[in-house]
C-alpha positions in Angstrom: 14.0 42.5 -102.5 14.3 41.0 -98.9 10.7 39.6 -99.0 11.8 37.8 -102.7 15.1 36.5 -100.8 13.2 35.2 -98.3 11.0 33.6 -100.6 13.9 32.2 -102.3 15.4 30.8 -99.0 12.5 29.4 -98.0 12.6 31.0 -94.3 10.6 32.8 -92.1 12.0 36.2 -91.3 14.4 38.4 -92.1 16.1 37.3 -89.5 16.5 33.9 -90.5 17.7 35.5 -93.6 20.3 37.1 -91.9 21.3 34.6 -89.8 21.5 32.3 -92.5 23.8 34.6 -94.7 26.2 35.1 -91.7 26.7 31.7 -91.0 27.6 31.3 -94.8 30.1 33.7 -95.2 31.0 32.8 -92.0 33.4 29.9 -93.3 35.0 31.6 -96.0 35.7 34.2 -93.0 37.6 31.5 -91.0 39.3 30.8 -94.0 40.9 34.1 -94.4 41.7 34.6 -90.8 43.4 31.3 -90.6 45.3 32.0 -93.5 46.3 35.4 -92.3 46.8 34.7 -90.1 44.3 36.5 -87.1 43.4 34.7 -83.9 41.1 38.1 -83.0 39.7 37.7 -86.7 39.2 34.0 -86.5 37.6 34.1 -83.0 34.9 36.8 -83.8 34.3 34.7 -86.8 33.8 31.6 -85.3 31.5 32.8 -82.5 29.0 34.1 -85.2 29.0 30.9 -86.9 28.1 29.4 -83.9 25.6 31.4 -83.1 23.8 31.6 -86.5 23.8 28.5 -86.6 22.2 27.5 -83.0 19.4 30.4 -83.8 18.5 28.4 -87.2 18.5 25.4 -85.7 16.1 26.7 -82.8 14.0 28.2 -85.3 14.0 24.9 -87.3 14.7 26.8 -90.5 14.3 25.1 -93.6 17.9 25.9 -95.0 19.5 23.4 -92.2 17.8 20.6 -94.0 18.9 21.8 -97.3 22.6 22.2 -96.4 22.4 18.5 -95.3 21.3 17.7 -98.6 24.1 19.2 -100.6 26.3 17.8 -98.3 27.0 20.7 -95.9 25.4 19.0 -92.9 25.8 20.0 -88.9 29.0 17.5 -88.4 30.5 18.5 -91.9 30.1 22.1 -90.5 32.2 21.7 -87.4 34.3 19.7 -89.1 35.6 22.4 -91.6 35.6 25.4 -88.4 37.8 22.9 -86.3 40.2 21.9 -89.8 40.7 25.8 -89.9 41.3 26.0 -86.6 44.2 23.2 -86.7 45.1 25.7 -90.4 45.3 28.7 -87.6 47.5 27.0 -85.6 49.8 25.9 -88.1 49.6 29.4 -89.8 51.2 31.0 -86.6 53.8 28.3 -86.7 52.8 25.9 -83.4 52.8 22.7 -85.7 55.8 21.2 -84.0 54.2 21.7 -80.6 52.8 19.3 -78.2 49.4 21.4 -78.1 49.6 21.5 -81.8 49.3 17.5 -81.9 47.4 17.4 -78.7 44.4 19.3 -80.5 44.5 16.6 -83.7 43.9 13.6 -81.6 41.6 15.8 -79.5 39.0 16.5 -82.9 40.4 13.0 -83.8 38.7 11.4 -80.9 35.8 13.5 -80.7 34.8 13.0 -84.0 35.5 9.5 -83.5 32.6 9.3 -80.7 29.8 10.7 -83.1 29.5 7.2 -84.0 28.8 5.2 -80.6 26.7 8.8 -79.4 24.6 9.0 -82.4 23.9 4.9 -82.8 23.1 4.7 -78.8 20.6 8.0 -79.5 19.0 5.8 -82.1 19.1 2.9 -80.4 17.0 4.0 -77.5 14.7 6.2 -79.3 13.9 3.3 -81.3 13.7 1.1 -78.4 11.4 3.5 -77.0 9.0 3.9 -79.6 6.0 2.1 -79.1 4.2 0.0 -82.1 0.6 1.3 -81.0 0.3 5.1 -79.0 -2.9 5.5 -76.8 -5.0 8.4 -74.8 -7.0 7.6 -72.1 -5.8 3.6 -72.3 -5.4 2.3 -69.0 -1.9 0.4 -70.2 -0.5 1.2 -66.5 -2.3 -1.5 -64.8 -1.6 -4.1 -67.8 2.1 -3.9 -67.7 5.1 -2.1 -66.9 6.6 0.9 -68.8 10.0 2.9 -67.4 10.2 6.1 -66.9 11.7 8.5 -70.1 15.6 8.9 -70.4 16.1 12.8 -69.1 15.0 15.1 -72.4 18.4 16.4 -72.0 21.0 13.6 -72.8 18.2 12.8 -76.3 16.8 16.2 -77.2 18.7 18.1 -80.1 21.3 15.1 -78.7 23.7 15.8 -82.1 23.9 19.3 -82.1 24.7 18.9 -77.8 27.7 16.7 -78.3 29.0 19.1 -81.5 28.9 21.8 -79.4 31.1 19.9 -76.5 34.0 21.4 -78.9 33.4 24.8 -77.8 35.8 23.8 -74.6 38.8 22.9 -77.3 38.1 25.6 -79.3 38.6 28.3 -76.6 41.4 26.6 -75.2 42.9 26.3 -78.3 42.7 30.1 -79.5 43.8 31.2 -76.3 47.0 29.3 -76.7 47.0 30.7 -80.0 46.6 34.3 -78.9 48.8 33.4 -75.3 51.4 30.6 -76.1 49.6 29.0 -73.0 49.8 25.2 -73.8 47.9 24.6 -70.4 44.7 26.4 -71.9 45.0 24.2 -74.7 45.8 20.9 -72.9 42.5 22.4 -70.8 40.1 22.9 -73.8 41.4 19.1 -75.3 40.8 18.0 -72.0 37.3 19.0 -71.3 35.9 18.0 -74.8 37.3 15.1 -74.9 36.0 14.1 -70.9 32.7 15.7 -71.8 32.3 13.6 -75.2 33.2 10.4 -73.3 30.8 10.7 -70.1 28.0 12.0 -72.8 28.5 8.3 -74.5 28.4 7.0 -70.9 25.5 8.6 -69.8 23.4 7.4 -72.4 24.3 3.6 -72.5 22.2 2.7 -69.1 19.0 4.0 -71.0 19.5 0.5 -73.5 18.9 -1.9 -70.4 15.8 -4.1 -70.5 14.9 -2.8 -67.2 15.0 0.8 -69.4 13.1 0.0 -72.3 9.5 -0.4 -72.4 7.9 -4.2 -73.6 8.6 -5.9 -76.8 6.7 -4.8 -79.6 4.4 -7.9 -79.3 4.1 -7.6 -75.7 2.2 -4.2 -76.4 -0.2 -4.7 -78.8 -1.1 -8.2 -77.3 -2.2 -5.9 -74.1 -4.2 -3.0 -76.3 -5.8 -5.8 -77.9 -7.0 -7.4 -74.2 -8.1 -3.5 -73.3 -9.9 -3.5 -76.8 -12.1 -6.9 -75.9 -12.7 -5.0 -72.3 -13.5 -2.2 -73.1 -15.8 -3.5 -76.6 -15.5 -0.4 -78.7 -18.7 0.1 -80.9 -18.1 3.3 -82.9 -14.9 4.1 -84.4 -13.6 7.3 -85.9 -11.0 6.7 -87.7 -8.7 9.1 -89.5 -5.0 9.5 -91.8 -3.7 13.0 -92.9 -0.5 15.1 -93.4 0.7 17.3 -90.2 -1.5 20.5 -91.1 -4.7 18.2 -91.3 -5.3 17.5 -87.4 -8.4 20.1 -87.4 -10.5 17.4 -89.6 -10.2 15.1 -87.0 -10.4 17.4 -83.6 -13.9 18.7 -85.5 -15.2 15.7 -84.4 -13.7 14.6 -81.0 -16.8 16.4 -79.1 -19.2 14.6 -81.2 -17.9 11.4 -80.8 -17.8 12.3 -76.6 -22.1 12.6 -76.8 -22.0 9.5 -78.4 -24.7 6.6 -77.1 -22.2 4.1 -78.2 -19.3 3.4 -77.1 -16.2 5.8 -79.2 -13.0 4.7 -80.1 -10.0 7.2 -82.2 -7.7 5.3 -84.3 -5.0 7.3 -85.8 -2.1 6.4 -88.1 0.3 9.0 -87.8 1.8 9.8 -84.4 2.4 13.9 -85.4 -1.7 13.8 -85.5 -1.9 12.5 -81.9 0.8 15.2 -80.8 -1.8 17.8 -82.8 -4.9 16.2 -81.3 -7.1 18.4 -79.2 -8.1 16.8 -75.8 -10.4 14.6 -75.3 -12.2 12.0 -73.1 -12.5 9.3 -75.6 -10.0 6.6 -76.0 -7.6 7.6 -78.6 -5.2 4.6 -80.3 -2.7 5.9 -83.0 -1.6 2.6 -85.1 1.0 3.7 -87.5 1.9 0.1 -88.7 -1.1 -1.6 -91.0 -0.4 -5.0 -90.4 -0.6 -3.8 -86.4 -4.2 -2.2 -87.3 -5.1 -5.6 -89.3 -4.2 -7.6 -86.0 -6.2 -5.6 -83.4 -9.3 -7.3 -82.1 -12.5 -4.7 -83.4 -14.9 -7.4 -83.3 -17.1 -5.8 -81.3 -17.2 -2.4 -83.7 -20.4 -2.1 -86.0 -19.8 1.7 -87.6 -16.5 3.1 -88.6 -16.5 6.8 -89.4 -14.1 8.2 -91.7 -13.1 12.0 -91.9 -11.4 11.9 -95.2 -10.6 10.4 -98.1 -6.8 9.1 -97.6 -5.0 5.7 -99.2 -4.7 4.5 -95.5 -8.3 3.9 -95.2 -8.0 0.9 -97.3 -6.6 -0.9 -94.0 -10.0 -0.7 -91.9 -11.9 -0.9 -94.9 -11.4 -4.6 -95.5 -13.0 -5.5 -92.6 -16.7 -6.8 -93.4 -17.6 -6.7 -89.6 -18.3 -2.9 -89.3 -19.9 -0.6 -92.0 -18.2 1.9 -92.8 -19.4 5.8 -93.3 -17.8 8.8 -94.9 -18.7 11.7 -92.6 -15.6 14.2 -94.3 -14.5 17.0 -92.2 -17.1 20.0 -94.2 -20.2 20.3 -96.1 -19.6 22.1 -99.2 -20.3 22.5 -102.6 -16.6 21.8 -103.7 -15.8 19.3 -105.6 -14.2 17.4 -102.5 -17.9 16.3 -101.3 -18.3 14.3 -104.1 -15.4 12.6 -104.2 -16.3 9.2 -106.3 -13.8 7.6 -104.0 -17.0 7.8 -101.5 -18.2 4.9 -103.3 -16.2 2.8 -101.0 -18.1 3.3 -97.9 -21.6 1.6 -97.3 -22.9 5.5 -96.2 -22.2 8.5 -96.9 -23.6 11.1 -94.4 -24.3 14.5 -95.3 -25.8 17.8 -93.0 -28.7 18.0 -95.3 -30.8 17.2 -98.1 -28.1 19.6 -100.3 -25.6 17.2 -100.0 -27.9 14.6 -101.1 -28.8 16.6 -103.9 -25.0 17.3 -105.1 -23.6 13.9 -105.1 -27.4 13.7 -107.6 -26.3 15.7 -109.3 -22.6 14.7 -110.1 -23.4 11.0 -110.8 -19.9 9.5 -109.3 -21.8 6.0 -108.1 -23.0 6.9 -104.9 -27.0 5.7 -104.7 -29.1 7.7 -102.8 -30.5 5.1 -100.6 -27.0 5.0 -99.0 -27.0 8.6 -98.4 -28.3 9.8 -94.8 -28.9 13.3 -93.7 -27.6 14.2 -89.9 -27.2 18.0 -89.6 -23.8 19.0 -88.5 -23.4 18.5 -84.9 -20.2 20.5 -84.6 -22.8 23.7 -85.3 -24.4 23.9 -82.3 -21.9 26.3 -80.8 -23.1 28.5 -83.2 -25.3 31.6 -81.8 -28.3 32.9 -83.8 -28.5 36.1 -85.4 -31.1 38.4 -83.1 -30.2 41.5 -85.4 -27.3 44.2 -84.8 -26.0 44.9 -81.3 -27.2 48.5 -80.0 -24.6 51.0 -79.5 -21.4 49.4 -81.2 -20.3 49.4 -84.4 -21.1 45.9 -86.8 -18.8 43.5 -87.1 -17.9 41.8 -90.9 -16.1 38.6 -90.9 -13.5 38.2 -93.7 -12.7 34.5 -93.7 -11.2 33.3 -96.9 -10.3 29.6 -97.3 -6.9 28.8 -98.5 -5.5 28.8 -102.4 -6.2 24.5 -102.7 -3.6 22.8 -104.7 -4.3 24.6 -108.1 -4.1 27.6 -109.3 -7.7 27.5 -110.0 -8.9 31.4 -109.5 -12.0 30.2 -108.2 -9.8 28.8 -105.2 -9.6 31.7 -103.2 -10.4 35.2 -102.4 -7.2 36.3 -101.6 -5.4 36.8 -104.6 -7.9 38.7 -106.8 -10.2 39.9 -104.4 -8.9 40.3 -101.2 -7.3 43.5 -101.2 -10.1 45.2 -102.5 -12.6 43.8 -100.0 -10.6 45.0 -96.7 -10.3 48.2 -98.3 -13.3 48.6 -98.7 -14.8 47.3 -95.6 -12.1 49.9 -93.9 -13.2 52.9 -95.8 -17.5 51.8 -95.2 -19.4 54.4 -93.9 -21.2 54.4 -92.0 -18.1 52.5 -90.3 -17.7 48.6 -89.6 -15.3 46.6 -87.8 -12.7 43.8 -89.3 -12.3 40.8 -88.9 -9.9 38.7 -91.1 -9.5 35.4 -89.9 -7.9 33.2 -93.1 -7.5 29.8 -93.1 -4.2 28.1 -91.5 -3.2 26.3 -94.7 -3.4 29.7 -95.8 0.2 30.4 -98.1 1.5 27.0 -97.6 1.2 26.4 -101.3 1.2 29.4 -103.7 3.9 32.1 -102.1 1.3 34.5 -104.2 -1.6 33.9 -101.7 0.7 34.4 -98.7 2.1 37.6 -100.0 -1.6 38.9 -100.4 -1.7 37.5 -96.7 0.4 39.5 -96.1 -0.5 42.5 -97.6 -3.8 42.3 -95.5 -2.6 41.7 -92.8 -0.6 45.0 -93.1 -3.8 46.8 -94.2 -5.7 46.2 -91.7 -3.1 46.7 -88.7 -2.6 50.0 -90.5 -6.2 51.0 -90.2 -6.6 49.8 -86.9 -3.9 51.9 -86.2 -5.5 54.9 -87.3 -8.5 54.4 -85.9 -7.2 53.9 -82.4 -5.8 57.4 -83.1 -10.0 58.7 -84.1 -11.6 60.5 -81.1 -14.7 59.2 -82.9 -13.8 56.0 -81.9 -12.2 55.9 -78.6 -14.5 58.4 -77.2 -16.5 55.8 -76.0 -13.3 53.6 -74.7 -13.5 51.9 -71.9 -10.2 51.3 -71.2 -9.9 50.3 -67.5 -12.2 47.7 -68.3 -10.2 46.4 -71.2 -7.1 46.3 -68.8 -9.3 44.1 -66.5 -10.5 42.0 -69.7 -6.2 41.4 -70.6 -5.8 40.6 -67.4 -8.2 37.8 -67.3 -6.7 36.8 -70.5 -3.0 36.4 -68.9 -4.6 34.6 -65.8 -6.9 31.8 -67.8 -4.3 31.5 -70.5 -1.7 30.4 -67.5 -4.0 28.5 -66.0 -5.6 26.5 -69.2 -1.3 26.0 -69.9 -0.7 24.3 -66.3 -4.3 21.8 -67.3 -3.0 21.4 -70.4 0.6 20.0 -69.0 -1.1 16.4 -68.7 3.3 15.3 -69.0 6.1 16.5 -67.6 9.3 17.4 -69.0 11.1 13.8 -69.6 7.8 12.2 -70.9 8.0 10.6 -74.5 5.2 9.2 -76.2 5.9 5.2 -74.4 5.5 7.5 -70.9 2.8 9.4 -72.9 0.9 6.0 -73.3 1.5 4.9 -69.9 0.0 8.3 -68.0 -2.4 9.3 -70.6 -5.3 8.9 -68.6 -8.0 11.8 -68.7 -8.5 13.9 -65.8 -12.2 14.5 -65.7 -12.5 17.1 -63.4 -9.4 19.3 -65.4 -10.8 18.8 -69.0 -14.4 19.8 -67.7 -12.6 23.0 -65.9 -10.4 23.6 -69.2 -13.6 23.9 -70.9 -14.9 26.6 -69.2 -11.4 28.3 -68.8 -11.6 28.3 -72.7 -15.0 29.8 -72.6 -14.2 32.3 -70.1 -10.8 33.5 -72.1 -13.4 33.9 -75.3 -15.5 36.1 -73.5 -12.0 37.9 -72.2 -11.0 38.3 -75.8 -13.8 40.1 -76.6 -13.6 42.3 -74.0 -9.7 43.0 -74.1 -10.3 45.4 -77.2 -12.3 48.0 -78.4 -15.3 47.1 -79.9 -14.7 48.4 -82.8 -10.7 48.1 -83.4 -10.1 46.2 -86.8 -8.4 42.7 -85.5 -6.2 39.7 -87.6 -7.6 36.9 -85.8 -5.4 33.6 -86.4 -3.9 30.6 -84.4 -6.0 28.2 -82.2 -8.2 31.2 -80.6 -10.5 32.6 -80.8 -12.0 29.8 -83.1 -14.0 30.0 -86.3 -17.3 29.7 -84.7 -16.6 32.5 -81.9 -15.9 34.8 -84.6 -18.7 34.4 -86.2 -21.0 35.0 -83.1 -18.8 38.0 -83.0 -19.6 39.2 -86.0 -23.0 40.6 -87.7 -21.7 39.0 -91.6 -19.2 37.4 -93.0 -17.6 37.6 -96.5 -15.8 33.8 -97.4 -15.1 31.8 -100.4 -17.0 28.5 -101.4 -15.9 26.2 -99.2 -17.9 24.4 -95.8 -17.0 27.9 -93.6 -20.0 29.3 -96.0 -22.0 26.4 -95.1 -21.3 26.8 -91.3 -22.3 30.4 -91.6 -25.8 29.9 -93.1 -26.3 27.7 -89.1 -26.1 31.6 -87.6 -28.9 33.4 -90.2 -26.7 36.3 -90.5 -26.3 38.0 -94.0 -22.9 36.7 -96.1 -21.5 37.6 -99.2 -19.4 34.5 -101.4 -16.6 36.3 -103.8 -16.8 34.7 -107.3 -13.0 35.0 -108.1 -13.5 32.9 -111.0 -16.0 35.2 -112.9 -18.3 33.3 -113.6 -21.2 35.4 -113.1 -24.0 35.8 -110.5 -26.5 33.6 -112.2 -23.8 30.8 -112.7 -22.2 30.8 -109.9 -25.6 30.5 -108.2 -26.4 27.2 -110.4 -23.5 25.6 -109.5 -22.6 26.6 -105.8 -26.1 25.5 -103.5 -24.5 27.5 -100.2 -24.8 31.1 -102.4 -28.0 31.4 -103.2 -29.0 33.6 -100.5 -25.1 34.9 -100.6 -24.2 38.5 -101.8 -22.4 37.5 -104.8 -19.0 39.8 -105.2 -17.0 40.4 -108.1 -13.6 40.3 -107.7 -14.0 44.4 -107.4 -15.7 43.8 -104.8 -18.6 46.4 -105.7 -21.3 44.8 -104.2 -20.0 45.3 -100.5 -22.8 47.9 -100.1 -25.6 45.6 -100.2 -24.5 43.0 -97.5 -23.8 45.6 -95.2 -27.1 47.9 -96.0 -28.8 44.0 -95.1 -26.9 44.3 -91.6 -27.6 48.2 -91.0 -31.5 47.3 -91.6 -32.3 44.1 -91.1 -35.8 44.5 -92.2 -35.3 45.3 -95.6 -32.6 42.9 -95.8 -33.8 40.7 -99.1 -32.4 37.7 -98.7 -33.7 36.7 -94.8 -35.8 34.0 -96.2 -34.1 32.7 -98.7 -31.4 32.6 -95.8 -34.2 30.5 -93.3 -34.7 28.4 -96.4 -31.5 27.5 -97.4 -30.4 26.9 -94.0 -32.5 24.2 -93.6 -31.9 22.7 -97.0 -28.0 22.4 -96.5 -27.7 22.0 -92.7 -30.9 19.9 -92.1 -33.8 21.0 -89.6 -33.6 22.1 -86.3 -35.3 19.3 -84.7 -34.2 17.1 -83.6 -31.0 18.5 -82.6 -27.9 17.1 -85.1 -26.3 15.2 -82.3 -29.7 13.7 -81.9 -30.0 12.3 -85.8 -26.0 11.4 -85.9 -26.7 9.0 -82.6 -29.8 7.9 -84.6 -28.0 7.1 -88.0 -24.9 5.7 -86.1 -27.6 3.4 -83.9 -29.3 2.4 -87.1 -26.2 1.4 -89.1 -25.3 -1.0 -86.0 -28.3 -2.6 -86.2 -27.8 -3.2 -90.1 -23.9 -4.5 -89.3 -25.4 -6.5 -86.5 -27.8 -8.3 -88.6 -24.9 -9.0 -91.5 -22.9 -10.5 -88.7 -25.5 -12.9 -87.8 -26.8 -13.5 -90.9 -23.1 -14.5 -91.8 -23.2 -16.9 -89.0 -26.3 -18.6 -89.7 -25.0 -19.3 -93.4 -22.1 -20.2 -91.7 -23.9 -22.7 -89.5 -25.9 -23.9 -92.5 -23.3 -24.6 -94.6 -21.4 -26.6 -91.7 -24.9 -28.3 -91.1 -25.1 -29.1 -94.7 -21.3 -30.6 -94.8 -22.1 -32.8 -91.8 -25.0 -34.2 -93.6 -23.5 -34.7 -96.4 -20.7 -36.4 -94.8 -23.2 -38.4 -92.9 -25.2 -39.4 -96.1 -21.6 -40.3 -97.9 -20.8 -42.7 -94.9 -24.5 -44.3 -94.4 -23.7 -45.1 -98.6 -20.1 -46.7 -97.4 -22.1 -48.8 -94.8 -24.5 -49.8 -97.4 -22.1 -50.8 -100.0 -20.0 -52.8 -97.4 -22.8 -55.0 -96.4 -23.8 -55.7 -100.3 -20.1 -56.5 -100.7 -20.3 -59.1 -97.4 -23.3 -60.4 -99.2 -21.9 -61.2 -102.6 -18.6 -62.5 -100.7 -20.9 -65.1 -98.5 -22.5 -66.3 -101.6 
């Protein structure tokens, strides 16, 4: 019943739940008090509604954005609790006092400076925000940008100056409770002086000496960086707020780039979601901005996904432009027709040329180019089962999509049944269940069976850390050491990672978003060395809910001896280790089927949503060499991913190279028709005047005669 409220609600905990449901009876409470009337009653009241409603808002709950909606927003809140305080007052007959009138023009006045304290908080946030956001631009040196205003007088700046009441408010129940006009004439005091030097505070921040440069002023000096630094491959990329990953897959590939890389964003909550990097990052929300910057020198734009937004570097006939996408799989998302926009489309291997074949959306196969998948190469190769501990199985299921398509997901139909029986194997294997962060976001069914999971496998985990036949071998002084580790690299990749201080915004951002080299080389082995800690900070063979930014994808699977996923590019990815994998056909569509229409599964263990054939992916991992499928795995592998050799990052830089020489040559060949065609005007120009001459002097002629 709570779970379904929450549901309802829309919030995260039961907690939230309960806060929320305080907070709402809350006013009806003040109500009653104040028409009591009980100043005891009306106090506890109020402090809980203040407190509920501080917790949602530092939890961000989604309910404080619907009570502005129906008209029960933050001001309209502390409105009503200081109307039924005035109610109180009156109640316990004080409305011919001084105090009584002192605390009207006090809420009066206080109410009266939300105006001028909200519209100077807008003012110089707006003021602040700058048309173009860079990484690793050097905008310092180009022109002058002012320090942030302190977080303090702009963050959560509304609900700050609504909570300046809490001086009246006090002051005024204690006159209430006392007869002590001088508390009250206090409180007024103190809310009112606060509320006043809070509008003060914040009006210095609008000087031009405060602001950073006009609009034009900045993109006037990114475009003089862009014609300095002479960008020559862009990657380019749009999405919502959960959709950062497709563009951080491809941040290291773009830093072993020959050319020189460029990032252009549109959305500034991707930049705050990008992982670091060393290549120049601009974030462009404005198209007409984009349209204006100088890219002259760029010959290949990459593109990551298919999103509306593209339309605004596609127009430009000076680069070519390549869909690269953000997986390889056989969903119907890698042969989006869309693609036929792009003058490539790259793919890991000759399977991808074979699917877009096969779907006939436009896309010629002349224009398609196979480059392996760079982003693979931290993947380890499988060198058979590990002596002495217990095999791993990967349970990765991608999310439910934006249907209710069964063949979406795992989770719902199947998921259950595989943990179980992954728990219950014999001989015994370790879990793994690492789901996919968009996981629930859509269908409340997949993120109860998320749940569920979740539970199961903390549950067996549980139990097993309680099995002499498993912690016999326990080494738990050395896990100790391994946690340590953990807490000293994790506060040590934190202080690298703090590139900005507490009063930066994203103009300051801009300014001081320089790369430090020798941090972002040291963050990467810090992140190396706290995978390896991870590891080692648990029993080998405890059952383990892996989610958030670590461990990543790719370290579980070189953690694990199989995996068991849905169709989707994590499959694809897989096949890069060798190691056995099972594909769940949630859809039913049958082995032979789901075979014909899914390339990455047919050297996959196809399950049924019973998940029956568990027994034969992990027989393939207990005896590797009667495991049936090892060639077809070899084969395969090289069929979706592309060969070995050269290395992926070796045939992108070669396709990227190639598709600047074919821009390259456009561009000149455009200049030389160019130059023709001006050639050819003069001429004819020249020929149209010599024919004036000619005509004049026959004219002189007849007028002589």
């Amino acid at each position: 019943m709570i779970s379904t409220a929450i549901r309802v609600a829309r919030v995260g905990s039961a907690a939230e739940l309960a806060a929320a449901a305080l907070m709402t009876l809350g006013y009806p409470g003040l109500m009653l008090a104040a028409l009591v009337p009980s100043v005891p009653a009306f106090a506890a009241v109020a402090a809980v509604t203040y407190l509920a409603d501080l917790y949602l808002h530092r939890k961000g709950s989604y309910l404080i954005a619907l009570l502005g909606k129906v008209r029960a927003g933050l001001s309209t809140r502390f409105l009503i609790r200081e109307l039924l305080l005035i109610l109180l007052l009156a109640r316990l007959g004080h409305s011919e006092e001084p105090a009584f009138y002192a605390a009207i023009a006090c809420f009066t006045a206080f109410f009266g400076l939300q105006a001028p304290h909200g519209a100077l908080v807008t003012l110089i946030g707006n003021r602040r925000q700058m048309p173009v956001v860079t990484r690793n631009v050097d905008l310092a040196s180009r022109m002058r940008i002012p320090d942030a205003p302190p977080r303090r007088l702009l963050s959560r700046a509304g609900v700050k100056m609504l909570h300046l009441d809490l001086a009246a408010v006090v002051g005024l129940l204690v006159y209430a409770l006392t007869d002590s006009a001088p508390a009250a004439y206090a409180g007024v005091g103190v809310t009112v002086g606060l509320g006043v030097l809070y509008v003060l505070a914040l009006v210095p921040h609008l000087r031009a000496d405060r602001i950073p440069p006009h609009a034009d002023k900045v993109l006037k000096t990114v475009s003089t960086w862009l014609r300095e630094y002479r960008p020559e491959t862009v990657l380019y990329f749009s999405g919502s707020k959960d959709s950062a990953y497709q563009v951080n897959m491809w941040l290291e590939t773009m830093e072993q780039l020959d050319s020189r890389p460029l990032v252009i964003l549109r959305e500034r909550y991707i930049l705050e979601k990008m992982a670091p990097t060393t290549v120049p990052v601009v974030c462009v929300p404005g198209g007409v901005h984009l349209m204006n910057m100088d890219l002259s020198t760029v010959r290949v734009a990459l593109y990551a996904a298919n999103v509306g937004k593209n339309i605004h570097l596609l127009r430009v006939p000076t680069m070519k432009h390549v869909f690269i996408g953000h997986g390889d799989s056989d969903k119907l998302a890698s042969v989006n027709p869309f693609s036929k926009v792009y003058d490539e489309v790259w793919t890991a291997g000759r399977a991808g040329r074979d699917r877009y074949a096969i779907a006939d959306v436009g896309i010629r196969d002349e224009d398609i180019v196979e480059v392996g998948r760079p982003q693979l190469a931290p993947i380890e190769p499988w060198r058979g089962p590990s002596e002495g501990r217990i095999p791993t199985v990967l349970y990765a299921p991608t999310w439910e999509g934006w249907d209710d398509n069964p063949g979406n997901t795992s989770l719902l139909l199947a998921g259950e049944n595989i943990v179980k029986k992954l728990i219950a194997a014999e001989p015994p294997v370790r879990v793994l269940y690492k789901p996919h962060p968009f996981t629930g976001t859509r269908s409340a069914k997949a993120g109860a069976a998320h749940r569920r999971i979740t539970a199961l496998i903390k549950k067996a985990a549980a139990q097993r850390a309680a099995d002499p036949r498993f912690t016999a071998d326990a080494d738990a002084a050395a896990q100790t050491r391994a946690k340590s580790d953990l807490t000293r690299l994790k506060a040590r990749l934190d202080s690298l990672s703090l590139a900005f201080d507490d009063k930066a915004d994203e103009a300051v951002t801009s300014r001081d978003g320089l790369v430090d080299m020798r941090k972002h080389e040291e963050a990467a082995r810090l992140r190396t060395e706290w995978n390896d800690a991870y590891w080692r900070s648990f029993p080998s063979f405890e059952h383990r809910v892996v989610t958030g930014a670590g461990p990543r994808l790719y370290d579980c699977f070189n953690a694990s001896e199989a995996m068991v996923s849905d169709i989707s590019s994590v499959v694809s990815d897989f096949i890069a280790s060798g190691k056995p994998y099972a594909v769940t056909d949630s859809a039913g569509l049958g082995a032979e089927e789901f075979r014909r229409q899914n390339t990455a599964v047919r050297a996959a263990v196809i399950l049924g949503n019973g998940a029956d054939e568990l027994d034969r992916l992990l027989d393939a991992v207990r005896t590797p060499a009667a495991d049936p499928l090892a060639e077809d795995r070899k084969e395969l592998k090289e069929y979706l991913l592309g060969p070995d050799e050269p290395t992926s990052i070796e045939q992108f830089n070669t396709a990227v190279a190639d598709l600047a020489l074919k821009a390259e040559a456009r561009n000149v060949g455009q200049e030389s028709l160019a130059v023709a065609a001006a050639a050819g005007a003069a001429d004819a120009a020249d020929a149209l005047a010599d024919e004036g001459v000619a005509a004049e002097g026959l004219t002189d002629g007849l007028t002589t005669a």
